[in-house]
Short mmCIF file of the C-alpha atoms (twelve columns), coordinates in Angstrom:
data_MODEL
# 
_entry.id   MODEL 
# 
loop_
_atom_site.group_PDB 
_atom_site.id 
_atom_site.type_symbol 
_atom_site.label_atom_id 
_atom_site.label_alt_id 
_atom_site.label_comp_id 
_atom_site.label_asym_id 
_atom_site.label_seq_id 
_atom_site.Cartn_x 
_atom_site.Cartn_y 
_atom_site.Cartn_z 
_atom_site.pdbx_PDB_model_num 
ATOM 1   C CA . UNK A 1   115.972 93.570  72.717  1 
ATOM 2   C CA . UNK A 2   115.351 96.226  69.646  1 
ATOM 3   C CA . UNK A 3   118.675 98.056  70.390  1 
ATOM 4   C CA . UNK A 4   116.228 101.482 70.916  1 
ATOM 5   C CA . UNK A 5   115.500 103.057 74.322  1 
ATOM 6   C CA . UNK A 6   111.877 102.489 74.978  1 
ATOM 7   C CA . UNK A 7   110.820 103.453 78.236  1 
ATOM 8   C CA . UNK A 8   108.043 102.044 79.638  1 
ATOM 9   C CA . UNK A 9   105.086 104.155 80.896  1 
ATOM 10  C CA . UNK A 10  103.732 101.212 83.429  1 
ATOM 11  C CA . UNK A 11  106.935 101.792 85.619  1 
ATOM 12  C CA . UNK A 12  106.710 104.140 88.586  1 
ATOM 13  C CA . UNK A 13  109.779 105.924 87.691  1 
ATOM 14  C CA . UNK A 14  108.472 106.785 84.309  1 
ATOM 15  C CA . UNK A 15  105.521 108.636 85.857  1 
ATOM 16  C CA . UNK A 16  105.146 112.367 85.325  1 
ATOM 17  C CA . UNK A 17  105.006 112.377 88.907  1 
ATOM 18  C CA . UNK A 18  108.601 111.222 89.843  1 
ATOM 19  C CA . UNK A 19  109.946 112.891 86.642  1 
ATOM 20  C CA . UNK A 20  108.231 116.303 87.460  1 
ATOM 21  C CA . UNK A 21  107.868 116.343 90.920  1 
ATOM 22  C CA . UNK A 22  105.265 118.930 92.519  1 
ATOM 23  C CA . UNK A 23  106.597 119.250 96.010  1 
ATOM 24  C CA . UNK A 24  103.107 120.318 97.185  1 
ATOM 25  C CA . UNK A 25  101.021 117.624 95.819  1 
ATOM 26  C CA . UNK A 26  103.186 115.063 97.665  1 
ATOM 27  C CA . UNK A 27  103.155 116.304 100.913 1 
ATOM 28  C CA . UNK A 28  99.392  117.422 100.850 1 
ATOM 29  C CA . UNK A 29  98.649  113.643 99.972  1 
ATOM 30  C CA . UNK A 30  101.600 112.152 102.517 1 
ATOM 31  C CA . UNK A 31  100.199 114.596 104.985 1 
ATOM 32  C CA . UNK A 32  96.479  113.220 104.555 1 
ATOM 33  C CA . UNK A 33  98.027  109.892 104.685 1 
ATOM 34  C CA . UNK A 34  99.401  110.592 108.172 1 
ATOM 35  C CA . UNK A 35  96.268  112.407 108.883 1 
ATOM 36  C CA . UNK A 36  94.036  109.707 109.124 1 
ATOM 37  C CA . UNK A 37  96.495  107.214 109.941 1 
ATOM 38  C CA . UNK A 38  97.015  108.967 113.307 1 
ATOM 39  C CA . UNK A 39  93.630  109.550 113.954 1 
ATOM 40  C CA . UNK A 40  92.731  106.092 113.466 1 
ATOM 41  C CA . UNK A 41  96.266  105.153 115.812 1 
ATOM 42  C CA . UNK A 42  95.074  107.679 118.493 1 
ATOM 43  C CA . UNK A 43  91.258  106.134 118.484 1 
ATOM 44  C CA . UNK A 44  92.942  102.729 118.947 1 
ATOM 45  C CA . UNK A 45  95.371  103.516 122.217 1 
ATOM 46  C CA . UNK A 46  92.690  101.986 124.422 1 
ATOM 47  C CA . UNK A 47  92.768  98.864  122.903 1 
ATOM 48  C CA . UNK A 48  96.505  98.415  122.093 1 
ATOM 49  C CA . UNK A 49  98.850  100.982 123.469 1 
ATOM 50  C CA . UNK A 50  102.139 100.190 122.346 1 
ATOM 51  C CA . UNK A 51  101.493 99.355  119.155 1 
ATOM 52  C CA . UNK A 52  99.211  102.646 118.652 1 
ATOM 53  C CA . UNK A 53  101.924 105.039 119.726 1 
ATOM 54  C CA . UNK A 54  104.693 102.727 117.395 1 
ATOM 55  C CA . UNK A 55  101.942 103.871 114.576 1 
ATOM 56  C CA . UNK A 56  102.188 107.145 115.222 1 
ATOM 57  C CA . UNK A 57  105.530 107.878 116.039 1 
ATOM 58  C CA . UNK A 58  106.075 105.711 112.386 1 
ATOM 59  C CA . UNK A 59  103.780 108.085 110.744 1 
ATOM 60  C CA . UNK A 60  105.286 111.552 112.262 1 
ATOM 61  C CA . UNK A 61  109.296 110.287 111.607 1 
ATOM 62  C CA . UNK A 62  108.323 109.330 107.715 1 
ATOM 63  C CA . UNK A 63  105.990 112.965 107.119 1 
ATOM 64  C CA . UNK A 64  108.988 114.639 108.668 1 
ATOM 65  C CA . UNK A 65  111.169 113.105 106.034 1 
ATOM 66  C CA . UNK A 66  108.896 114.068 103.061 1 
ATOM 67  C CA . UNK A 67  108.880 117.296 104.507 1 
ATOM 68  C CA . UNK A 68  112.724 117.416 104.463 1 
ATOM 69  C CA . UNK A 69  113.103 115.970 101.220 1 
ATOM 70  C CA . UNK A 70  110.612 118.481 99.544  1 
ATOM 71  C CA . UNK A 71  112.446 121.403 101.162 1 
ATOM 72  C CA . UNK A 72  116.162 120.514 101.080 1 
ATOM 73  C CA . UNK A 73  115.947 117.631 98.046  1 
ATOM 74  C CA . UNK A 74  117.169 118.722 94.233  1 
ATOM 75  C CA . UNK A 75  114.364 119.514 92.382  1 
ATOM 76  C CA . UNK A 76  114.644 116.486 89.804  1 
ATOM 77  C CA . UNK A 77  113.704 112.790 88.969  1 
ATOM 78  C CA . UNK A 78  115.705 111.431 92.188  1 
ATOM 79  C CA . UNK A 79  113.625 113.909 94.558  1 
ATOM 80  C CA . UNK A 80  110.370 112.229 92.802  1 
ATOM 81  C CA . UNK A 81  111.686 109.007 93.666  1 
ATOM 82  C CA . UNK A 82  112.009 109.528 97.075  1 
ATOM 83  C CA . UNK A 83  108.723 110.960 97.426  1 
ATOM 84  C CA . UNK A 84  106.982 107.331 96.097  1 
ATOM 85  C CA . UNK A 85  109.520 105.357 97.546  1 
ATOM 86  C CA . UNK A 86  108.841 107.140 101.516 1 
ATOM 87  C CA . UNK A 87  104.979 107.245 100.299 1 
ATOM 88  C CA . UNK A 88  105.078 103.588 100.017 1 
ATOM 89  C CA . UNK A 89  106.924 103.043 102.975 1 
ATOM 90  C CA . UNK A 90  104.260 105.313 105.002 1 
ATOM 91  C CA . UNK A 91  101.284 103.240 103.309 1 
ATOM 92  C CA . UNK A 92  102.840 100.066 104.177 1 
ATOM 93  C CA . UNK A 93  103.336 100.772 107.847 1 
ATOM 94  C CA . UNK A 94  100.082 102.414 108.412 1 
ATOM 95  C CA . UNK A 95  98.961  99.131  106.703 1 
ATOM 96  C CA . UNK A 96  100.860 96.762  108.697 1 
ATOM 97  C CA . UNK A 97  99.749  98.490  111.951 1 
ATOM 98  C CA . UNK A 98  96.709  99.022  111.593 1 
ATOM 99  C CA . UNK A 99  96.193  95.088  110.779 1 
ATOM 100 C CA . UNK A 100 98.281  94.281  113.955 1 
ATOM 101 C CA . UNK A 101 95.826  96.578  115.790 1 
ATOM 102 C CA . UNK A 102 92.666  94.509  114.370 1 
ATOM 103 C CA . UNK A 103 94.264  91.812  115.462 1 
ATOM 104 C CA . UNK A 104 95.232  92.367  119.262 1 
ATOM 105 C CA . UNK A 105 91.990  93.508  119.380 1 
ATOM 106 C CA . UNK A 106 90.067  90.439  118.126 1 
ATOM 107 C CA . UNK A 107 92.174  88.069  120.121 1 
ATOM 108 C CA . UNK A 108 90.633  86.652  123.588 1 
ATOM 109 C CA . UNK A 109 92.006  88.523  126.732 1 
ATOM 110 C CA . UNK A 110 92.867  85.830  129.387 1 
# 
């Protein structure tokens, strides 16, 4: 180590983003997210019910805590944080899901 703070722009929270968080930009791209997510979820009830509606109730719960965190959340750093940390989360689930989905649906029915 130099002894000097250098931060490093490659981390996530050294992004303008999380340091200067724009409440609206988050939740118009968290609310596309879930968007499509349940769209594809709701197309994909015939095929595998449970896991479907576990999609979308996943998808609702984590928008409705980006919207609470951009309306109640201190306007700061730790509020940008939040907002990747729960966007990750949301694109991981509808991820994971959706894979589970293309899964159960490819296996043989007995």
């Amino acid at each position: 180590m130099t002894g000097h703070s250098h931060t490093d722009p490659t981390r996530v929270t050294n992004q303008s983003a999380v340091q200067n968080p724009n409440r609206k930009v988050w939740l118009l791209a968290s609310g596309f997210l879930a968007l499509i997510s349940i769209v594809l979820f709701a197309f994909s009830v015939p095929i595998v019910a449970a896991w479907a509606w576990i999609g979308i109730a996943f998808q609702v719960a984590i928008f409705a805590a980006l919207l609470a965190n951009g309306f109640t959340g201190r306007r700061s750093s730790y509020q940008g944080y939040i907002f990747a940390v729960l966007m990750c989360v949301q694109a991981a689930v509808a991820l994971l899901v959706i894979v589970v989905i293309a899964v159960a649906a490819w296996l043989p029915t007995s």
